[in-house]
C-alpha positions as CSV (number, residue, x, y, z in Angstrom):
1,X,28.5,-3.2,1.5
2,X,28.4,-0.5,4.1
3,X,29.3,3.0,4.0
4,X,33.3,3.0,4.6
5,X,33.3,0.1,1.7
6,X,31.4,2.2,-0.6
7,X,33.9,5.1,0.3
8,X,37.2,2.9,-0.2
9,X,36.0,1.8,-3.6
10,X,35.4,5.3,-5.0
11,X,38.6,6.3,-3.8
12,X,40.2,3.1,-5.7
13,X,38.3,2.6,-9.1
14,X,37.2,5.0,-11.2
15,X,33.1,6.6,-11.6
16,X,31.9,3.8,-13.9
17,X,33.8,0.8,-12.4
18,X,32.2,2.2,-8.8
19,X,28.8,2.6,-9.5
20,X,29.0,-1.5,-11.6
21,X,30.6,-2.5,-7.9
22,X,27.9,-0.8,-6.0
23,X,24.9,-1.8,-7.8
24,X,26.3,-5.6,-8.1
25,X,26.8,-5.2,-4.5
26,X,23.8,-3.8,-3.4
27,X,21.6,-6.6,-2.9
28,X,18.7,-6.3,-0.9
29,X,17.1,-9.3,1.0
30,X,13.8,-7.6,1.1
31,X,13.4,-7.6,-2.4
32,X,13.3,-12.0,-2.2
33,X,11.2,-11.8,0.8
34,X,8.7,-9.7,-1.3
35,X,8.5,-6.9,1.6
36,X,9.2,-4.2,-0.4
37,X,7.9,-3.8,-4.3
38,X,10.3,-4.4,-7.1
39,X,10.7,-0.8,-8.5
40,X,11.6,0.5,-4.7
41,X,14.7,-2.0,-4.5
42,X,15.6,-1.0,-8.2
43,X,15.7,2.8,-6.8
44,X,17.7,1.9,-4.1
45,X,20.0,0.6,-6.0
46,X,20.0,3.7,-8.3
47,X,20.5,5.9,-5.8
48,X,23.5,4.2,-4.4
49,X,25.0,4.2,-7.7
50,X,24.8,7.8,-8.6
51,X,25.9,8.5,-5.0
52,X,29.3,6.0,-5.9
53,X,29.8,7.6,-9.2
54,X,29.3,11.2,-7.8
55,X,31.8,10.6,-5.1
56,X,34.1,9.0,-7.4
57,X,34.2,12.0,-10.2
58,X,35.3,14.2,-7.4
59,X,38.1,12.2,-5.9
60,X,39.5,11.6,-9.2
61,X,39.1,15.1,-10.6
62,X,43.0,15.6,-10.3
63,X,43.9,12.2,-11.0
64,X,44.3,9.3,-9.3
65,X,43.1,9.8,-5.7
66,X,46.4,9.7,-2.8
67,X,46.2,10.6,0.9
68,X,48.6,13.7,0.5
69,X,47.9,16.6,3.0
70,X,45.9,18.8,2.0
71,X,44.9,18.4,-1.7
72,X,44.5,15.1,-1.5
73,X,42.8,14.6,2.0
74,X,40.2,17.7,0.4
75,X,39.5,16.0,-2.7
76,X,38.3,12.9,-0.4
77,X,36.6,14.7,1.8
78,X,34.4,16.3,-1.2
79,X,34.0,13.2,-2.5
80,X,32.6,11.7,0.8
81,X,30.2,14.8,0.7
82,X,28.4,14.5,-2.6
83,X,28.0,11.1,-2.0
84,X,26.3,11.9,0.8
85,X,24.4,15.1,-0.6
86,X,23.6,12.8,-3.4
87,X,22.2,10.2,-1.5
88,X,20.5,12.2,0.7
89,X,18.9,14.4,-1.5
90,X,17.7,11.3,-3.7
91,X,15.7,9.7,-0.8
92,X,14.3,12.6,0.6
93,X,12.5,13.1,-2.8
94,X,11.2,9.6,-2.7
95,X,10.1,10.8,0.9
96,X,8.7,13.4,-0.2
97,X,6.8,11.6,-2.8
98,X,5.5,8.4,-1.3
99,X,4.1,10.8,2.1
100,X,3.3,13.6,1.0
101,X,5.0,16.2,3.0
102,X,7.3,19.1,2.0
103,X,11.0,18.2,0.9
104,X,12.2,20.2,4.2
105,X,10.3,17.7,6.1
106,X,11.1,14.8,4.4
107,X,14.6,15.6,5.2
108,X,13.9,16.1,9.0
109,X,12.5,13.0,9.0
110,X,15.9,11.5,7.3
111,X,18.6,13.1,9.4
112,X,18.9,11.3,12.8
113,X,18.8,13.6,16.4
114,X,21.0,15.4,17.2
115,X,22.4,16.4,13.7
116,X,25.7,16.9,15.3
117,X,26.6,13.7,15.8
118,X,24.9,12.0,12.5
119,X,27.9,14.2,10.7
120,X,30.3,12.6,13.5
121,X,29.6,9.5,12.8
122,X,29.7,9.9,8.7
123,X,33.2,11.5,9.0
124,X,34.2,8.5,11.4
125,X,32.5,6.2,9.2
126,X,34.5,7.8,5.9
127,X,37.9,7.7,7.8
128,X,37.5,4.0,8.3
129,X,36.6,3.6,4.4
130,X,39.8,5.6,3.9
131,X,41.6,3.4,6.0
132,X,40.4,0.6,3.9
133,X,41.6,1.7,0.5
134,X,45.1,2.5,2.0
135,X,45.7,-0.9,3.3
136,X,44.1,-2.4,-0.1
137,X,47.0,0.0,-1.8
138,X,49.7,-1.3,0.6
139,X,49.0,-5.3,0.3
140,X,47.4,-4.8,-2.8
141,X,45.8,-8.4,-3.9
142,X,46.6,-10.2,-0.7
143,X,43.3,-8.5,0.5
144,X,41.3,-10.6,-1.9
145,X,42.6,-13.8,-0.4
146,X,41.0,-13.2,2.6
147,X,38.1,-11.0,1.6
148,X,36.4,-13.6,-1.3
149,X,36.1,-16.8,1.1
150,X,34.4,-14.5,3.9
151,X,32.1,-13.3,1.0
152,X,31.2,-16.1,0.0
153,X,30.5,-17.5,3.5
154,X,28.6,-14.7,3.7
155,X,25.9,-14.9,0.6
156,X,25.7,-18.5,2.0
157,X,24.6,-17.6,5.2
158,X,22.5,-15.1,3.8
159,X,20.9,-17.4,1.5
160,X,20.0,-19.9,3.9
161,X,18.7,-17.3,6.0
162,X,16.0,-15.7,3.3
163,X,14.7,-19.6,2.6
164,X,14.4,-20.4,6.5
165,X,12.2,-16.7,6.9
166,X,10.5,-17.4,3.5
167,X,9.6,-20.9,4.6
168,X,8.2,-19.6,7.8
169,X,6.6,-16.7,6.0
170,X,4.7,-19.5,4.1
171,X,3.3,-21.0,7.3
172,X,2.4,-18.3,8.9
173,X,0.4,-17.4,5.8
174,X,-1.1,-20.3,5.5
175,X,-2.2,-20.5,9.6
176,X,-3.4,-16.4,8.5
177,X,-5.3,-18.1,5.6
178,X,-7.3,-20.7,7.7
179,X,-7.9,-18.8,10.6
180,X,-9.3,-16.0,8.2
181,X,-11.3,-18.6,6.0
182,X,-13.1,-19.7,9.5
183,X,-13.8,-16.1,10.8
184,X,-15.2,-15.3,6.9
185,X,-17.9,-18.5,6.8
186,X,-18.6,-17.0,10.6
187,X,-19.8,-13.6,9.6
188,X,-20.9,-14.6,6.5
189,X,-23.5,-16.6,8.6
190,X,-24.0,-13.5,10.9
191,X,-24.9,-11.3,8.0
192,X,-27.4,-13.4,6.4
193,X,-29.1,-13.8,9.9
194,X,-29.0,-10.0,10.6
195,X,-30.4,-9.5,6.5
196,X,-32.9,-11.7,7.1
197,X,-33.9,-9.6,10.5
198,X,-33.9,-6.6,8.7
199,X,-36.2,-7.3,5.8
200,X,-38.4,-9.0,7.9
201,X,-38.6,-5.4,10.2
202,X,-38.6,-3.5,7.6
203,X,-39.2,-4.0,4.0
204,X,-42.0,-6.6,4.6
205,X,-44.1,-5.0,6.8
206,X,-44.0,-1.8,4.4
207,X,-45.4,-4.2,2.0
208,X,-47.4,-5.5,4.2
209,X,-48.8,-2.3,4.8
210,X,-49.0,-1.5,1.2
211,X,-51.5,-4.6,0.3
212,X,-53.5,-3.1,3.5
213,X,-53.6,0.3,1.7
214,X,-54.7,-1.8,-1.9
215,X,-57.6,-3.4,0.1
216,X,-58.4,-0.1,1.8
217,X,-58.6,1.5,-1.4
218,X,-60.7,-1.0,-3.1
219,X,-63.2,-0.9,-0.4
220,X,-63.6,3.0,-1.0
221,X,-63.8,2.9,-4.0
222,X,-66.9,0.5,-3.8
223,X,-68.2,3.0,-1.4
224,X,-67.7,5.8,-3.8
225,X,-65.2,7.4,-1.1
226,X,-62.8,8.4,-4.1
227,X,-60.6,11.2,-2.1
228,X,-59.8,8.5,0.7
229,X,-59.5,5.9,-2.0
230,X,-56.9,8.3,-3.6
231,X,-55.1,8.9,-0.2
232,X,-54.9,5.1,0.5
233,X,-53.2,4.4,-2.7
234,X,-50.6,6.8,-2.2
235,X,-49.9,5.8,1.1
236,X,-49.4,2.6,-0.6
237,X,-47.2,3.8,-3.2
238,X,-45.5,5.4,-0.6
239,X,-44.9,1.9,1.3
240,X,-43.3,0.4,-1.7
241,X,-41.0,3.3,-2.6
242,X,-40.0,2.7,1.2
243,X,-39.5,-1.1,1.0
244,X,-37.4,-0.8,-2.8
245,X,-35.4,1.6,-0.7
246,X,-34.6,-0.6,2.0
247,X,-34.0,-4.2,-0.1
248,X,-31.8,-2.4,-2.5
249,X,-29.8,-1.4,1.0
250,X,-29.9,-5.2,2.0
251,X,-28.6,-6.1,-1.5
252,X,-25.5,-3.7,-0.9
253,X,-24.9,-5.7,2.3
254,X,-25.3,-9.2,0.7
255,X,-22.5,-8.0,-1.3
256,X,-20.6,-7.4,1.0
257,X,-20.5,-10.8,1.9
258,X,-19.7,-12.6,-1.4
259,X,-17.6,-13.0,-4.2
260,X,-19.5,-14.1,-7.5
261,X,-18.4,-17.3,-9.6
262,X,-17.0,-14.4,-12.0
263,X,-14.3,-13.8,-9.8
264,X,-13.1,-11.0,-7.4
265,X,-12.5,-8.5,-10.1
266,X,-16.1,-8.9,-12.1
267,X,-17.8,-8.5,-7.9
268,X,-15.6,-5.4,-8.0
269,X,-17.3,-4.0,-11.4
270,X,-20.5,-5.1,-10.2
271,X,-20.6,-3.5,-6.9
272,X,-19.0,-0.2,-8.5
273,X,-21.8,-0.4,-11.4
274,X,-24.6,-1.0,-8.7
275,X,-23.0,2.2,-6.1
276,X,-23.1,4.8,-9.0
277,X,-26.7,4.0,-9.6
278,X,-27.5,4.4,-6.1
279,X,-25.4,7.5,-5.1
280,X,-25.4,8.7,-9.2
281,X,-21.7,9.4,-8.6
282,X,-18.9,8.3,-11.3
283,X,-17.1,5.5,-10.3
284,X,-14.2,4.8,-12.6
285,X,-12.7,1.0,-12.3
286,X,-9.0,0.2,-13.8
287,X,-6.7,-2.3,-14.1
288,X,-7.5,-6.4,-13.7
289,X,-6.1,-9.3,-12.1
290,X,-3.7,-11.7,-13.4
291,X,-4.0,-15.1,-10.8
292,X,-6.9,-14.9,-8.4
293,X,-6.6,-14.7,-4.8
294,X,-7.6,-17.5,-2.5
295,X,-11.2,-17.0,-1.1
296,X,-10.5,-15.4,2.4
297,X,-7.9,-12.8,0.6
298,X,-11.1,-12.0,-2.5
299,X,-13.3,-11.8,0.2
300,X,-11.3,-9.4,2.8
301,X,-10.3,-7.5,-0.5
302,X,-14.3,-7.2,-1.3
303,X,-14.8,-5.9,1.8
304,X,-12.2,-3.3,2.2
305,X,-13.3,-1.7,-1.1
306,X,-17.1,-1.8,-0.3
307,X,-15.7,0.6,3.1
308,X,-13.4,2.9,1.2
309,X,-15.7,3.2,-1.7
310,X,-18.7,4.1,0.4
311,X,-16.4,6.3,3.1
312,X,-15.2,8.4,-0.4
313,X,-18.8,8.8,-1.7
314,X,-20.4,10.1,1.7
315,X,-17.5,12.2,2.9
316,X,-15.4,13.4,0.0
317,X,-18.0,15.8,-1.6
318,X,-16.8,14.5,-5.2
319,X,-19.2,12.3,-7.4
320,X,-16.1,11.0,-9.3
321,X,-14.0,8.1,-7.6
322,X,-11.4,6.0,-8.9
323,X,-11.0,2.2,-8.1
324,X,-7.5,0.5,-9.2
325,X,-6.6,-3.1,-8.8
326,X,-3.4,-5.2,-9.6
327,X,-1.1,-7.7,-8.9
328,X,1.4,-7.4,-11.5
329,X,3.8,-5.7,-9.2
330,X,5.1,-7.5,-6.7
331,X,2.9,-10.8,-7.1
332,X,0.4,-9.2,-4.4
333,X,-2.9,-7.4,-4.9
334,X,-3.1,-3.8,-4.6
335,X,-6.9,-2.2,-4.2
336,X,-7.2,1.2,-4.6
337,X,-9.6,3.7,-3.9
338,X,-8.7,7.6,-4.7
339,X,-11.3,10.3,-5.1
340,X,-10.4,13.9,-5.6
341,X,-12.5,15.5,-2.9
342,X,-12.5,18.1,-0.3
343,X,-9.7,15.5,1.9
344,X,-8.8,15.6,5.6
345,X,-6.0,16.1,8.0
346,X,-4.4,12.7,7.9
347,X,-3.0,12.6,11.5
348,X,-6.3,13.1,13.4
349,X,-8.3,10.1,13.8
350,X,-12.0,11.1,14.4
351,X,-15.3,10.4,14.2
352,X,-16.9,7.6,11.9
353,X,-13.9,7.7,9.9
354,X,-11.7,6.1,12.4
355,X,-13.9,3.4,12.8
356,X,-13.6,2.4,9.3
357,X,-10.5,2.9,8.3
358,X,-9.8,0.7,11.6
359,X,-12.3,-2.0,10.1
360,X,-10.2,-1.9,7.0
361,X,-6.7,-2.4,8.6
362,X,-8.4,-5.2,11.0
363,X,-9.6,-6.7,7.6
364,X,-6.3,-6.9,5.8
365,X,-4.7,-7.8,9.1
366,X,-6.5,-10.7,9.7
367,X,-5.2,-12.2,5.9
368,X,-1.5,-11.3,6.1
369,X,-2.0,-7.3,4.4
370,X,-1.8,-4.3,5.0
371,X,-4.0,-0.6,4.5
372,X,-2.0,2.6,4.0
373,X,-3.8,6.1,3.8
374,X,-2.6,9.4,2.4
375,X,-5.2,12.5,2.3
376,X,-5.0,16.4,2.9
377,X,-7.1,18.8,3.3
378,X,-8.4,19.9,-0.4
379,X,-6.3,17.7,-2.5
380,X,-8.6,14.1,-2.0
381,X,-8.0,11.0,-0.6
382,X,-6.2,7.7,-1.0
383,X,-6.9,4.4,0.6
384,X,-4.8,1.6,-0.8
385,X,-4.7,-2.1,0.1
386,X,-1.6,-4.6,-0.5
387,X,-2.9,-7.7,0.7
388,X,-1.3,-11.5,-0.2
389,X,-2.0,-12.4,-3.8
390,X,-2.8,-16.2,-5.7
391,X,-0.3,-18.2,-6.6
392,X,0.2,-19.0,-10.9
393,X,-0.8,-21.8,-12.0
């Protein structure tokens, strides 16, 4: 409703009937378009109705609210205030909470520059609410006549709003989807072509080198040269340790590039089973998902996780990470990856980090999602991924 209309009906209905007018009225379009989770609109509306009751305890502490000079004008006035203290102080703790930073700062952040003329504007704003209620008093139901048709207008302009931007949400997804699908079979191709380069660098000549070593051996041994017989074997044994080494490295990239028949979430438990091994670290996996997401969004989300997983084991200086996954939110799945390590100055983007936290935002770009990152020094690091989920059967 606005500010001076949440003001006008504190002054005019009592705490209880305010706050059930508020949170009727506070409807928030983002909640339909799905850009902001369910419990965040259900706080919103909280806060708005505590603010509305608050506000109207204090105008009606002496009674029915009047515009007398001064006991009436004061008791307003307070009421304006708490709403606003209550409201304010509400949402800078859920600033506080979702970034991280101190309640002072998350309060900064809230109140507009300069401060002087945020107040200004609230006490103009409140006036006008005043205003409102007075003339409601005067004319009393005639107000309604007028006001109900315009509301209804309203909602039905509103309405057909959210299904136009829905519908063109849907396509845009959907030209996301495709072009993402294409670029996926692309460097899917690439990485099986730079794989198959590798082990044939690498791991096959070791072996190669290894079955050179065998015959080696064998030859000095039928020479009765046992010492360099000896030293050719473990040369040899040397060779394969090298090539194991280096194909278990290409597995982790063929991963990277696949989703199993099991589904996205059994590749997840796999690859997280398969990491520990290899770095002997404790990766803990929890939660499931509910409607599998379409190839190019299992795939991107695959990805992303392979990064932040790897990132947390080389740089965090913890052996214990934590992988969550969901979509029971908000119908879209959220990846998770948290570990409890030494953490870094969010703000500053160096280094190898950079580079692939900005592979994982280009990832979850390029299907319609989104990465967000909290970390501070000495109290770990969070990566989480909200990318577009499947749709239910």
């Amino acid at each position: 409703m606005g500010f001076p209309i949440h003001i006008a009906v504190e002054i005019l209905y009592s705490p209880a009937a305010a706050m059930l007018i508020t949170g009727l009225s506070a409807f928030d379009m983002r909640e339909v378009r799905r850009e902001i989770p369910v419990w965040r609109g259900l706080f919103n509306r909280a806060q708005l109705m505590l603010a509305a009751g608050a506000g109207s305890a204090v105008m009606h502490a002496a009674g029915k609210p009047n515009f007398d000079f001064p006991n009436g004008t004061l008791l307003i006035s307070a009421g304006v205030l708490v709403h606003i203290g209550v409201n304010l102080g509400l949402v800078g703790v859920m600033v506080h909470r979702d970034r991280g930073v101190g309640l002072r700062r998350s309060y900064q952040i809230l109140l507009p520059k300069p401060v002087g003329g945020f107040w200004i504007l609230q006490a103009a704003l409140a006036a006008l609410g005043a205003a409102i209620a007075a003339v409601y008093l005067r004319i009393g139901g005639f107000v309604v006549l007028f006001i109900i048709p315009l509301l209804f207008a309203r909602l039905s302009l509103l309405g057909a709003r959210a299904q136009q931007e829905l519908s063109e949400r849907i396509q845009q997804q959907q030209r996301r989807l495709l072009e993402a699908t294409e670029q996926v079979f692309q460097e899917r191709e690439r990485d099986r072509h730079r794989i198959a380069e590798e082990i044939h660098d690498h791991p096959l000549q070791l072996l190669a080198a290894a079955v050179y070593g065998c015959g080696n051996a064998s030859a000095f041994i039928e020479a009765g040269r046992r010492d360099d017989a000896a030293k050719a074997v473990e040369a040899a044994r040397h060779a394969v340790d090298d090539a194991i080494t280096a194909l278990r490295g290409s597995l982790v990239d063929l991963r990277r590039s696949t989703v199993e028949e099991g589904g996205l979430m059994q590749t997840i438990t796999h690859f997280a089973d398969q990491v520990a091994t290899l770095w002997g670290a404790d990766v803990r996996v929890q939660g499931s998902i509910t409607v599998e997401p379409p190839i190019p969004v299992a795939l991107a989300a695959f990805q992303i996780l392979q990064e932040g997983l790897t990132n947390a084991l080389k740089h965090a200086q913890s052996n214990t990470v934590t992988v969550k996954i969901s979509d029971d939110d908000d119908g879209r799945v959220h990846i998770v990856v948290e570990d409890e390590g030494a953490g870094f100055d969010a703000s500053e983007e160096a280094g190898a980090d950079h580079v692939g936290m900005r592979l994982m935002k280009e990832r979850a770009a390029r299907v319609g999602g989104s990465i967000a990152l909290q970390s501070s020094p000495g109290e770990g690091t969070r990566v989480e991924a909200i990318l577009p989920g499947g749709v239910a059967p």
